[in-house]
Structures are given as structure tokens and as C-alpha cells.
C-alpha positions in Angstrom: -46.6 10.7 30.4 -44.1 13.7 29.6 -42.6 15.9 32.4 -41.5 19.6 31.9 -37.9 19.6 31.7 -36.2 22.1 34.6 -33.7 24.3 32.9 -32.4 27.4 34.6 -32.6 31.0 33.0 -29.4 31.6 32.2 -29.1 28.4 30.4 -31.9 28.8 28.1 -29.5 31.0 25.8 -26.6 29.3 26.3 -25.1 27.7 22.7 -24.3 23.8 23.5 -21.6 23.3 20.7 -20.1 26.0 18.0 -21.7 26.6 15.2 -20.6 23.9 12.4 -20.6 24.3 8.7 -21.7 22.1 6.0 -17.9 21.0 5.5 -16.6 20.8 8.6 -19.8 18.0 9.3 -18.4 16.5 6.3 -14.7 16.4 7.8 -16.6 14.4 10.7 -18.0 11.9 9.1 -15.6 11.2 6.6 -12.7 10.6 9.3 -15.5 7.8 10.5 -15.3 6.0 7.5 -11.9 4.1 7.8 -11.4 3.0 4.3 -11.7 6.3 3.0 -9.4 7.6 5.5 -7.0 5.0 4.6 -6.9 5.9 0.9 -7.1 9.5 1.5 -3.3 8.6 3.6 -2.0 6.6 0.7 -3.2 9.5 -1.8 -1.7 12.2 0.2 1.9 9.8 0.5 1.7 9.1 -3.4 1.7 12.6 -4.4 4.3 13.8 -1.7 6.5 10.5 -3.0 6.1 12.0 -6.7 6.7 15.4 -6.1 9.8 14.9 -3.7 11.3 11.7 -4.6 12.9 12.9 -7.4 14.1 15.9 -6.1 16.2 13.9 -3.4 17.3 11.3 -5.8 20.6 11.8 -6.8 19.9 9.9 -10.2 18.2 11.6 -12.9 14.9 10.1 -14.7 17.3 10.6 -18.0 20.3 8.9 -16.6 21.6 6.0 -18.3 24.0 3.1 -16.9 24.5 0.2 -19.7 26.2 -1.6 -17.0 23.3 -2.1 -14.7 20.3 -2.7 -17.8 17.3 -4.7 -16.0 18.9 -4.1 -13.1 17.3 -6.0 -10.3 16.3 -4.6 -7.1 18.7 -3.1 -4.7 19.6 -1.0 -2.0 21.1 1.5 -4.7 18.6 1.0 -7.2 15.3 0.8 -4.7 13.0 -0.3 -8.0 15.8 -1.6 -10.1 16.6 -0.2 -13.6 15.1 -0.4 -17.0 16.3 -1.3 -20.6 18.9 1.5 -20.8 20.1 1.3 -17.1 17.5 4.2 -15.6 16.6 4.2 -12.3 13.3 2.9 -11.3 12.5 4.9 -8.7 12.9 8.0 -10.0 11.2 7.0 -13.3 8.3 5.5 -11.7 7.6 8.8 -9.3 8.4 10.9 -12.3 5.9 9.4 -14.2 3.1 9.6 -11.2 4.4 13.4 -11.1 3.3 13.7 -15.0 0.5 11.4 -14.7 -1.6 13.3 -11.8 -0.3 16.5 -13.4 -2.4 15.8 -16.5 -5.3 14.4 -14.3 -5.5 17.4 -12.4 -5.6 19.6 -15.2 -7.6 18.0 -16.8 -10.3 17.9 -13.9 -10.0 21.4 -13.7 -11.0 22.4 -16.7 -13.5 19.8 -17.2 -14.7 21.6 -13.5 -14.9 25.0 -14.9 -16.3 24.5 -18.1 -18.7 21.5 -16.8 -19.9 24.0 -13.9 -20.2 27.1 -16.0 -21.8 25.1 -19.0 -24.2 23.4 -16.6 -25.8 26.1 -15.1 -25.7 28.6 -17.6 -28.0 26.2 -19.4 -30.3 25.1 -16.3 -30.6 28.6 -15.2 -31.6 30.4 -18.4 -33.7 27.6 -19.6 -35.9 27.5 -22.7 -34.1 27.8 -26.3 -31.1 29.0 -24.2 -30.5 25.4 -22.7 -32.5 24.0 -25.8 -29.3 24.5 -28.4 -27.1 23.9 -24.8 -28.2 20.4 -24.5 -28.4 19.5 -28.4 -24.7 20.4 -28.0 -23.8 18.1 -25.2 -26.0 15.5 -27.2 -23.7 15.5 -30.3 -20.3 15.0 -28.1 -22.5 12.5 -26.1 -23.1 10.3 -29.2 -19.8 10.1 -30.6 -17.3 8.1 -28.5 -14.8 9.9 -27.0 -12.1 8.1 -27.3 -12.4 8.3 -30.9 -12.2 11.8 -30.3 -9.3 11.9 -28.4 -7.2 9.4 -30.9 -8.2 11.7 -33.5 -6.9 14.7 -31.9 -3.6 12.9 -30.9 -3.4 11.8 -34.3 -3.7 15.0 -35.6 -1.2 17.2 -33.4 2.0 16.0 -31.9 2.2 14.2 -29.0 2.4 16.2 -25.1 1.4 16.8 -22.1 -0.7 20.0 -23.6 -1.7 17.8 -26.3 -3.1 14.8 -23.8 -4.9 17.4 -21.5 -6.4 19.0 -24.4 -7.9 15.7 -25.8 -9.1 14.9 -22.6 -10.9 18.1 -21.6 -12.7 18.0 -25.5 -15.5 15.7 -24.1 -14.5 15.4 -20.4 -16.7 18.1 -19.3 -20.3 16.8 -20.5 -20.8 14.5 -17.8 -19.8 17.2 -15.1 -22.6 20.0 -16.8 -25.3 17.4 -17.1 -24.9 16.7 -13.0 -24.5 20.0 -12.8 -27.7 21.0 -14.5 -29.4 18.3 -13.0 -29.3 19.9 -9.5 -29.7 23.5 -10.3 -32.9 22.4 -11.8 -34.1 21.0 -8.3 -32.8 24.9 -7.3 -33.6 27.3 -9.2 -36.9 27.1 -8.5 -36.2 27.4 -4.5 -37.1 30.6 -2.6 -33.6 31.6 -1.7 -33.0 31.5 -5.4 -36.3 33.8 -6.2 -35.6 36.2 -3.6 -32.4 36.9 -5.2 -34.0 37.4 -8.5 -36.8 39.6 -6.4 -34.0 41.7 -5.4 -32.4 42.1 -8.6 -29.0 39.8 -8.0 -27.4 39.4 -11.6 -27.5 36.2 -13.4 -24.3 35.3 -12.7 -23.9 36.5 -9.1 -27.2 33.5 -8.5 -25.1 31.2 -10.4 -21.7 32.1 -8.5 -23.3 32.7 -5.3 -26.6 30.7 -4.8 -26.5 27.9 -7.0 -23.0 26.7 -7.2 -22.2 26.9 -3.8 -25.4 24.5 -3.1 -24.3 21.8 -6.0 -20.6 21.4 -4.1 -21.3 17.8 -3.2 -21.8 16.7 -6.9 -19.2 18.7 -8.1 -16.6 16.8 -5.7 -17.4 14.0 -5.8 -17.5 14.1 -9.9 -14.0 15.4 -9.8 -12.6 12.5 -7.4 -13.9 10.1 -10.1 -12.5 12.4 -13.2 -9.1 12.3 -11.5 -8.4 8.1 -11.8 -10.3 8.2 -14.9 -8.0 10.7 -16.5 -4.8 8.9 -15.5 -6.1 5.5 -17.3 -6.9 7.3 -19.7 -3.8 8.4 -20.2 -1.7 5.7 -19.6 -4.1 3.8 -22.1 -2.8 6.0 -24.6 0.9 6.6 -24.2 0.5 2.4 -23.6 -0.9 1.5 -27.5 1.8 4.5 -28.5 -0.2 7.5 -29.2 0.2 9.4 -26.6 3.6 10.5 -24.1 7.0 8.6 -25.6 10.2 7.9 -24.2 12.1 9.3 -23.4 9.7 11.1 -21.0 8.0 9.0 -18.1 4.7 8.6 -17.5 2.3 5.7 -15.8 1.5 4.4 -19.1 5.1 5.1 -20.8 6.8 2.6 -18.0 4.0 -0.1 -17.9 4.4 -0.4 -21.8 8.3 -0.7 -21.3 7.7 -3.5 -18.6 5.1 -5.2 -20.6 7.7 -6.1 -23.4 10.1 -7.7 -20.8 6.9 -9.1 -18.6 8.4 -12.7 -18.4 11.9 -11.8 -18.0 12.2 -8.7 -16.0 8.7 -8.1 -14.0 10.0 -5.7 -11.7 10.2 -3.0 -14.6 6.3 -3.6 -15.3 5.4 -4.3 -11.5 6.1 -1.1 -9.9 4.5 1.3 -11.7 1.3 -0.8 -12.4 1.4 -1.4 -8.2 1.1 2.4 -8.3 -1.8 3.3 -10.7 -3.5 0.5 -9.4 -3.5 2.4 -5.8 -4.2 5.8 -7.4 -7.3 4.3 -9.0 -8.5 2.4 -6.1 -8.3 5.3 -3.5 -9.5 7.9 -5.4 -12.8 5.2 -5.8 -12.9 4.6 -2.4 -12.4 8.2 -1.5 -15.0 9.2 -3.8 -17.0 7.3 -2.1 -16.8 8.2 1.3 -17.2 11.8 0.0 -20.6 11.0 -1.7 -21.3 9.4 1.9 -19.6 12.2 4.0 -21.4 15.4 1.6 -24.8 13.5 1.2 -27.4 15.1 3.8 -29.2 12.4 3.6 -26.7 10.4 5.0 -26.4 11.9 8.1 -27.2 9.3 10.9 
């Protein structure tokens, strides 16, 4: 039934394709999902809109014109203006600017801490990740956007302030996922033969385990980042967190909401924008999961 395949000797050694690594499969099979592509595009021309729109505008996000106040639409005012005559435009890429600022921030540190916290505790085990996990219990059990109103309510409102309250409780989910999978680890024979040889601690954390828990780590931060920004536009829009006359998300859909019936273009804009930030960082996220899952692999 089977026939000996021919192959000449000099081909027997002969390497078919380059050597690929774990990301670069990734790369592959996350340009096949289109959707994901798609949103990745949007995200990429979102953050290059907030970061260089108002650089080349020649209005300021503080300029004020009482002579054009709800401005409408128009080919000098591309968004139209707000209650005190401000450009749109600027304002509403301004406020994305701030906005995925404090996101990103605040994934970061919920990354580091979240990463370190995690398998500090899954690696050293016993009473070690005993008090670690009692811990995470007690800032699992209270809400945390209690805690976050709280500690806007007790220090003045700011960007620092805002990435602060988010980063108090944002880091528990990331070190239970994170402990989760080095549990599944530790206990694999790369990660003994390390300890056979004497590798540190933290060299097997840095080294061995983290590297191997990438996919959960990612794809936890894609779904940090929207959460973050409605988060924070949630709070600067019931008025506890970012005021005017700054700009963020939240500070400009709060302005438009007062003047929803009248003027919708001040509330439209900038809710057309965190809409898309939210949905294509979820749809992102999940062609991640899809692209960085081995399991996945067709």
C-alpha cells in the first residue's frame, strides 16, 4: 500500500523553508483573519490621527471663538465647534491623545505588576502564594470602582490621579492568568532543568516562564486597553474625573450630551471614536487569542 519515497542525497539535508518563530507564525495567521486586520488598520490610523492632528492644526484645543459657538460642520471647522467656539477636531483627537495615554499606562503597569505578582506567587508556592492570593482575594471582593471613586474623591483630579486609580485593582486579573499558566509550567522539564542547574529564581521567572505565558499576557493587555478608556471616560463623564478645560473621550461626550437634541455633532464625533477604539481593540484581541493559541493552528 505505501511506496518508498525517492529523494536524492543531497536533498535529504536540505532545509525546505527558514526557520519560523513563535511570533512570526502568529504574524501569519493573524494577517488571515480579515476583521482583525481591519481593526488593527483603524487602530494604527486613530493613534496616528491623535498624535499628529493636533500638531498640524492651526487651532489650539484651548482656542475660543464666541462667534462661531456650536458651530456646525465645515470645511474650516472639519467637526464643528463646541459651547465656547473650540474646534472640534482638535479637541476630539486631543482627547483620544489623553485617553489612550492613560490606557496605555495604565496597561503597563497593571502588566508589570500583574506579571511579576503572578508568578512570584505561582513559582514559590506554599505560604508564599498562600498570603499572595488572600491579597488578591481582598481587592477581588470589593468592587473596584468603588475604589477608584474613592481615590478620586480623595486626591485631586489628573491624569496621574486617573492612572493611579486604575492601576489600584487593575492588575489582579492579569496575576491570576498569569499564575494560572505558570502553574501548568513550573512543573515542566525545561523548568526543572533550570532549577537542576542552579538558574536563580528570578532568571526562571524572567527567562523560562514569562516568555512561555506571552499569549495570555497579550491578549490580557488588548482587553485592559478599551477597558481603561471607558473607564475613564465613565468618570470624567458623571464629573469625577478629567475637567474642562482639558479634553478627554469622556470630557467631550459629557459636553455633547447636554446639547444632545440641539447640537449632536458636539456629542457624535467623539462617541464615533471610542466606539471604534473599543470595538477594534475586541476584535483585535480576538484574532490575537486566535493568532497566539497553538491550538489553533490549522
Amino acid at each position: 500500500m505505501y511506496q518508498k519515497a525517492k529523494v536524492e542525497a543531497s536533498e535529504k539535508e536540505h532545509i525546505a523553508a527558514p526557520a519560523s518563530t513563535m511570533l512570526a507564525d502568529a504574524w501569519i495567521r493573524l494577517k488571515k483573519n480579515k476583521a482583525a486586520v481591519v481593526a488593527l488598520f483603524i487602530l494604527v490610523a486613530i493613534i496616528l490621527l491623535a498624535i499628529f492632528a493636533p500638531i498640524f492644526s492651526k487651532y489650539s484645543f484651548r482656542d475660543t471663538d464666541y462667534n462661531n459657538v456650536y458651530g456646525l460642520p465645515s470645511a474650516a471647522h472639519i467637526f464643528g465647534a463646541d459651547q465656547f467656539g473650540r474646534d472640534l477636531w482638535v479637541r476630539t483627537w486631543m482627547g483620544t491623545r489623553i485617553s489612550l495615554m492613560i490606557a496605555l499606562v495604565a496597561a503597563i503597569l497593571d502588566l508589570v505588576v500583574g506579571v511579576l505578582y503572578g508568578a512570584v506567587s505561582a513559582l514559590f508556592g506554599g505560604k508564599v502564594d498562600a498570603v499572595m492570593q488572600r491579597i488578591i482575594e481582598v481587592l477581588v471582593g470589593i468592587p473596584s470602582l468603588i475604589i477608584v471613586i474613592l481615590f478620586l474623591m480623595a486626591f485631586p483630579a489628573g491624569v496621574g490621579t486617573i492612572i493611579a486609580a486604575l492601576s489600584i485593582t487593575g492588575w489582579v486579573n492579569m496575576a491570576r492568568l498569569v499564575r494560572a499558566e505558570i502553574l501548568k509550567l513550573k512543573n515542566q522539564e525545561f523548568v526543572l532543568a533550570s532549577q537542576v542547574l542552579g538558574t536563580s529564581k528570578f532568571n526562571i521567572i524572567m527567562k523560562d516562564l514569562i516568555p512561555n505565558t506571552v499569549s495570555v499576557i497579550v491578549i490580557n493587555v488588548m482587553f485592559t486597553i478599551p477597558s481603561a478608556i471607558f473607564t475613564e471616560a465613565f468618570l470624567s463623564f458623571i464629573g469625577i474625573g478629567l475637567a474642562e478645560p482639558q479634553a478627554s473621550l469622556g470630557v467631550l461626550i459629557n459636553g455633547g450630551y447636554q446639547v444632545l437634541r440641539m447640537y449632536p455633532h458636539v456629542l457624535v464625533f467623539p462617541a464615533i471614536v471610542i466606539v471604534l477604539i473599543m470595538v477594534c481593540f475586541s476584535i483585535l484581541g480576538d484574532g490575537l487569542r486566535d493568532a497566539l493559541d497553538p491550538q489553533m493552528r490549522k
